[in-house]
KOLKOL-308089 format. One line per 3 residues: number of its first residue (from 1); their letters; for each residue x, y, z of C-alpha. Coordinates in pm, 1 decimal. Layout:
<nodes>
NUM> A> X,Y,Z | ... $
</nodes>
This chain:
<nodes>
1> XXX> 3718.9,1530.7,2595.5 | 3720.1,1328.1,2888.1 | 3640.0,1399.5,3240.5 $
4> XXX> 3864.2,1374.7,3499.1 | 3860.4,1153.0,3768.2 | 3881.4,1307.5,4128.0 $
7> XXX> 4128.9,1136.7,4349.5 | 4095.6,990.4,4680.2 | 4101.6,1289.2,4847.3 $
10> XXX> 3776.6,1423.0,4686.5 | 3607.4,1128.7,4690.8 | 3348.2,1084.2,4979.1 $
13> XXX> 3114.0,767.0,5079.7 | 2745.5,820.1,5207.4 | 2589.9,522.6,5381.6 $
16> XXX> 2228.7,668.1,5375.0 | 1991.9,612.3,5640.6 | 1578.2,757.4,5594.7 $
19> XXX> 1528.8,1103.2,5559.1 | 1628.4,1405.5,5361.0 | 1999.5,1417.7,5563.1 $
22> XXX> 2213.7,1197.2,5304.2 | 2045.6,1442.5,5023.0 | 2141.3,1761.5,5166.3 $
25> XXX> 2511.0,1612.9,5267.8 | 2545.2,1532.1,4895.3 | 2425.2,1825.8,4744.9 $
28> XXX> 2653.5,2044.5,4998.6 | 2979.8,1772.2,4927.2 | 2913.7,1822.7,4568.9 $
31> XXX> 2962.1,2193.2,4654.6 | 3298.9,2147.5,4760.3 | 3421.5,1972.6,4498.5 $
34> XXX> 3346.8,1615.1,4609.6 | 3258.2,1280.8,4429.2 | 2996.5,1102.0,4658.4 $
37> XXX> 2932.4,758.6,4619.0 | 2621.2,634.6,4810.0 | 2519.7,292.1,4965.9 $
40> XXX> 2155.8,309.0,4991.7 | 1965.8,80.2,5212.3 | 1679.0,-46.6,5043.7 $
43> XXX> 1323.4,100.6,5233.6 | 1465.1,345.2,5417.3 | 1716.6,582.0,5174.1 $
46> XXX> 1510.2,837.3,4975.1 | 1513.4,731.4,4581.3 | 1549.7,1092.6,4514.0 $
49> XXX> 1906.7,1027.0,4651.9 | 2018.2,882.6,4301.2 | 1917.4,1241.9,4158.5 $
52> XXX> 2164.9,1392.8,4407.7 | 2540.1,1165.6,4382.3 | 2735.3,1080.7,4151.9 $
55> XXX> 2723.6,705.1,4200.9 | 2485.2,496.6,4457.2 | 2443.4,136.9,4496.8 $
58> XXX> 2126.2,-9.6,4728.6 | 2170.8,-256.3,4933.6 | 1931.0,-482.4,5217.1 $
61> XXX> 1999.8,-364.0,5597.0 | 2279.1,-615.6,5686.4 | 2450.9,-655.3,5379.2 $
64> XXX> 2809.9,-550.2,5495.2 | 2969.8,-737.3,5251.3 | 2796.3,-589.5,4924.1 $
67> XXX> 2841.1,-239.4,5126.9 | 3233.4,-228.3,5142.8 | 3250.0,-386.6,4790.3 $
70> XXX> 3066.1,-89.2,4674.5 | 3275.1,136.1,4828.8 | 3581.3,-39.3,4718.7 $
73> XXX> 3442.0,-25.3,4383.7 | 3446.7,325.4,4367.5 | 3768.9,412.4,4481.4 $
76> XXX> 3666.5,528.7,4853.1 | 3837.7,570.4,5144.9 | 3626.5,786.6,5343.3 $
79> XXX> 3300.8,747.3,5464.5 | 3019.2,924.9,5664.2 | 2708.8,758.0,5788.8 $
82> XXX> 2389.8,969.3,5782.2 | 2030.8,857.1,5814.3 | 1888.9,685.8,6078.8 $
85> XXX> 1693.8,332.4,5988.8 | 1388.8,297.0,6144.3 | 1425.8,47.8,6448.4 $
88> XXX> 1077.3,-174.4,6419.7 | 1212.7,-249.3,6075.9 | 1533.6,-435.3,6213.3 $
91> XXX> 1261.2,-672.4,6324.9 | 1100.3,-702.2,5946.7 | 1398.2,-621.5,5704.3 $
94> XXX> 1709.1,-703.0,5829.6 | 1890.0,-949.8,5556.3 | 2219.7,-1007.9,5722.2 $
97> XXX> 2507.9,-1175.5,5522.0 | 2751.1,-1391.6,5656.8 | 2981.8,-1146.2,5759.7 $
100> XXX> 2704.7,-954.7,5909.1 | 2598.6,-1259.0,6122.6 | 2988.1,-1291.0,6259.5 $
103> XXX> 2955.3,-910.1,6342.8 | 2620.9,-961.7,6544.9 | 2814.7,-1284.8,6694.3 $
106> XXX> 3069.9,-1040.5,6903.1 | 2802.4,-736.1,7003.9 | 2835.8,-819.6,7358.6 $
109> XXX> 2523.9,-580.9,7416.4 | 2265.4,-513.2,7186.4 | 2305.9,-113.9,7218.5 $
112> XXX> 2275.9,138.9,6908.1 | 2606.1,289.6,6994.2 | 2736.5,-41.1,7022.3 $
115> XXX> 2630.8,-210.3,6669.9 | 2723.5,73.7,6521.8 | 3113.1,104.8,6675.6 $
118> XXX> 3154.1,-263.6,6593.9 | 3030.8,-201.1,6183.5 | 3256.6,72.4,6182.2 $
121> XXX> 3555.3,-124.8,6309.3 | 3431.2,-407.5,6046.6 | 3442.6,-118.3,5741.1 $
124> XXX> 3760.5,48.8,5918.0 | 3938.6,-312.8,5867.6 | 3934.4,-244.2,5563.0 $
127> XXX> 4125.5,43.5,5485.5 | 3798.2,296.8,5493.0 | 3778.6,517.3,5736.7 $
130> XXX> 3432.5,641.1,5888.5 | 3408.8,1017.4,5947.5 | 3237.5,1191.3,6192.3 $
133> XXX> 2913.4,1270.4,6096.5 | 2944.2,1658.1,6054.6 | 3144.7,1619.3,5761.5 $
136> XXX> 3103.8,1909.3,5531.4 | 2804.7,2067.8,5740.3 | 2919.4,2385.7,5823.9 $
139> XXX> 2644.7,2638.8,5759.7 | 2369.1,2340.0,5897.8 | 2487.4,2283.7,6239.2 $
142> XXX> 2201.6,2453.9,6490.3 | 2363.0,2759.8,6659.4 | 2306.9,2882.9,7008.2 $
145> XXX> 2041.5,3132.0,7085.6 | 1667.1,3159.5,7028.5 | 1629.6,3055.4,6666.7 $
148> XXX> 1322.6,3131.1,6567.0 | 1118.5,3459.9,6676.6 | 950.6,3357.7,7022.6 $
151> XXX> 1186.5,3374.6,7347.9 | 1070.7,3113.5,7576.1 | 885.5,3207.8,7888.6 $
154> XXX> 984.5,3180.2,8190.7 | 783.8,2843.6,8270.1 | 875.8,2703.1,7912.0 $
157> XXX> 1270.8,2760.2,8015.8 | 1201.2,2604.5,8401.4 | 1093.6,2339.5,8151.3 $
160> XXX> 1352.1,2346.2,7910.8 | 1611.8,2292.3,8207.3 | 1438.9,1969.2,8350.5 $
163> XXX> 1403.0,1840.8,8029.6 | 1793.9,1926.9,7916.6 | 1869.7,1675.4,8264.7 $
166> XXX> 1613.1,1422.2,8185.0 | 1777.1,1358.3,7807.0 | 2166.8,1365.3,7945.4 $
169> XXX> 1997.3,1061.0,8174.8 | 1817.9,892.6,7880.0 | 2120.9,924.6,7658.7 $
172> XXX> 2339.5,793.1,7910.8 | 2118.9,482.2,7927.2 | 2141.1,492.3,7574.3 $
175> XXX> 1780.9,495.4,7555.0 | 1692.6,743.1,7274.1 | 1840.5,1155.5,7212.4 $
178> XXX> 1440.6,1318.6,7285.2 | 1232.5,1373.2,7585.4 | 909.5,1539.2,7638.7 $
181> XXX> 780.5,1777.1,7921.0 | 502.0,1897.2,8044.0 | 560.4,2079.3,8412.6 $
184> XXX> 822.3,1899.1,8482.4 | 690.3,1548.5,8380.8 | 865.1,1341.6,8137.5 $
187> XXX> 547.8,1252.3,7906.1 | 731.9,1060.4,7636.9 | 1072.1,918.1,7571.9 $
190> XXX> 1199.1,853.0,7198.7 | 1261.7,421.9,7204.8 | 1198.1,287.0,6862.4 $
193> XXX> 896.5,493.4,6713.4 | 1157.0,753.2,6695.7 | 1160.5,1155.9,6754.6 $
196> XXX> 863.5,1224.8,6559.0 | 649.0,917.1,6749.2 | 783.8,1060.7,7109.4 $
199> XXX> 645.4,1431.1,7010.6 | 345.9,1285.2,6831.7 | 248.7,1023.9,7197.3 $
202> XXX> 407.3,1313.0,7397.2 | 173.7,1591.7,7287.2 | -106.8,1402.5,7307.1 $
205> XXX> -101.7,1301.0,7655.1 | 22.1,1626.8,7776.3 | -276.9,1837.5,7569.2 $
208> XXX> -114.8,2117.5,7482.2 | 219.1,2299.1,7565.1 | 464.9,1996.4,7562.1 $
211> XXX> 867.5,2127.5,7568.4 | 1042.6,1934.1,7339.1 | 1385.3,1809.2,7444.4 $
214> XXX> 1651.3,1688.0,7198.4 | 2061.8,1665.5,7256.6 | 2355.7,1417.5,7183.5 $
217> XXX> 2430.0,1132.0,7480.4 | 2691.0,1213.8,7680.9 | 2898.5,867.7,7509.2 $
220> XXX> 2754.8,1017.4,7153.4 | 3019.9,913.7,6881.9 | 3030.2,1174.2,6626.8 $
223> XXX> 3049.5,909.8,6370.9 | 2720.3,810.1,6329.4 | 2354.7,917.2,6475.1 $
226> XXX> 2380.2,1265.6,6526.5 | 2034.4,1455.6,6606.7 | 1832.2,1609.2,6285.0 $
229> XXX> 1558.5,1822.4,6345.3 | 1380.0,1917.0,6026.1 | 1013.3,2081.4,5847.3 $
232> XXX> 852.3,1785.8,5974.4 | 906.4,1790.2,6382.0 | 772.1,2165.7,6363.4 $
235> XXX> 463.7,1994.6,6161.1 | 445.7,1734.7,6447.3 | 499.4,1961.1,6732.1 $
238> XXX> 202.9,2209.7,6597.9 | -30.7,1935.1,6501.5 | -49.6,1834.1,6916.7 $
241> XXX> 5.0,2209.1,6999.4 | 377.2,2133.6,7125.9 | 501.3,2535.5,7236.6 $
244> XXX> 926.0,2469.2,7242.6 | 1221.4,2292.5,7073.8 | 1542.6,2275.2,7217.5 $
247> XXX> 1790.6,2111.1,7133.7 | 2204.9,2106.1,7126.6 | 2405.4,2366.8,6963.4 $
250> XXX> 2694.8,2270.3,6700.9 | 2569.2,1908.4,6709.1 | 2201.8,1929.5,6568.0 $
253> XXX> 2152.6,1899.8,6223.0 | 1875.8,2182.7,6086.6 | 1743.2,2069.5,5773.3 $
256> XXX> 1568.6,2253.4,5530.0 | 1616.4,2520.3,5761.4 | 1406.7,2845.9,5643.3 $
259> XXX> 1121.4,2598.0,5614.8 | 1151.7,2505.6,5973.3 | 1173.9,2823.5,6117.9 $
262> XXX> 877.3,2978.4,5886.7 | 670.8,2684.5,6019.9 | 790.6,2717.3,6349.5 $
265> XXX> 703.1,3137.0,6356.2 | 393.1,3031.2,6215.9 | 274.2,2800.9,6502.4 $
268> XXX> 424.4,2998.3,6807.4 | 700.0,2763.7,6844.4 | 983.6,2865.5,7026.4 $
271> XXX> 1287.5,2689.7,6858.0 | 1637.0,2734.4,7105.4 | 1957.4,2593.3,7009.3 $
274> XXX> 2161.8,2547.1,7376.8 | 2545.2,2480.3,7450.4 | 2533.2,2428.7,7801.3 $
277> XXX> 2236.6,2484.6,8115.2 | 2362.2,2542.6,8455.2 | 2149.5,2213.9,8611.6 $
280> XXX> 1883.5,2273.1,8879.7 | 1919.2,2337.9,9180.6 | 1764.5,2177.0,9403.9 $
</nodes>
């Protein structure tokens, strides 16, 4: 008997970035009844990721060509992009192909936001339309309220406030999506090392009781780069005695969620999922 074959409508693309994001959007797309078919970039995708879809192809960071031949390949027409890709290896990895040089040609400014939009509108041209990012997440987006068991302090949400300001200014510079605080300091901003470097540098320097700050830029396109916080920041934030996470309601990603929160409970870490803060008065 042979299977049948899904049509376009239930067929789903995954350009996968590092972490365990593009495995838990596959497994919860296969839920509902999708085919996923995955370009994964060599170095950064997980290889467990094969486990997980129904077909994958790997490809170099700047291959654009060999990426929307994949997808074309498999019959898809709709694509989310999930993952980031570490930034110092742009420097060391990057491969691009001739239509990936002619994209880099018209990036007026060298901005995430901004090589992203223009690879989407490449891949768009196409016929293959980029989703947002949220995709099929319902049931992993961080809520509002205090998440895990510890309600901020007073202090921590004096904090919390100043820090919420400080990452709306370093989004809108387009800097990075993470700040972090100690008395109303910035100690560390996320650039290239990424979240977990800020926290790691952040916590150091502030000795104990950092706040950790993390929300979307006020520009943030859905499409691509939207904040994760998994197992591994609460493992970060406890190892340099970090006391708070907050970060944006209904567009965070929690992954691996019970595992975060246990972790979290189990260090004293306050983890806050916020809409909106009425900003400081002066």
């Amino acid at each position: 008997m042979t299977a049948s074959i899904p049509n376009e409508d239930k067929r789903i693309g995954l350009i996968a970035g590092n972490g365990r994001f593009p495995i838990i959007f596959a497994d919860n797309a296969k839920k509902l009844g999708y085919f996923v078919s995955a370009v994964a970039h060599v170095g950064e995708a997980e290889p467990e990721l094969e486990q997980h879809v129904d077909s994958i192809h790997w490809v170099k960071i700047g291959q654009l060509n060999k990426l929307i031949n994949a997808f074309k390949s498999d019959n898809v027409k709709r694509v989310v992009m999930l993952g980031g890709v570490k930034k110092t290896h742009v420097f060391t990895t990057v491969r691009p192909d001739l239509r990936a040089l002619a994209l880099f040609a018209r990036v007026a400014l060298w901005k995430d936001d901004d090589i992203l939009r223009e690879i989407a509108a490449e891949i768009e041209r196409e016929g293959i339309t980029i989703c947002e990012s949220t995709f099929g997440l319902e049931g992993i987006l961080v809520e509002e309220g205090t998440l895990a068991s510890r309600e901020p302090s007073k202090k921590e949400w004096e904090n919390i406030r100043y820090g919420w300001e400080m990452a709306y200014e370093m989004g809108r510079l387009d800097i990075g999506q993470c700040v972090v605080i100690k008395d109303k300091v910035v100690v560390a901003v996320e650039a290239v090392e990424g979240t977990d470097g800020a926290i790691k540098r952040g916590g150091e320097l502030a000795k104990d009781g950092a706040i950790v700050v993390k929300r979307c830029k006020p520009q943030q396109d859905l499409r691509f780069d939207l904040p994760a916080i998994g197992p591994r920041t609460i493992e970060v934030m406890a190892s340099v005695n970090a006391t708070v996470l907050a970060v944006e309601a209904g567009r965070t990603v929690m992954l691996d969620r019970e595992l975060l929160l246990e972790k979290a409970r189990q260090a004293g870490i306050a983890v806050i999922g916020i809409k909106h803060l009425e900003p400081i008065k002066a």
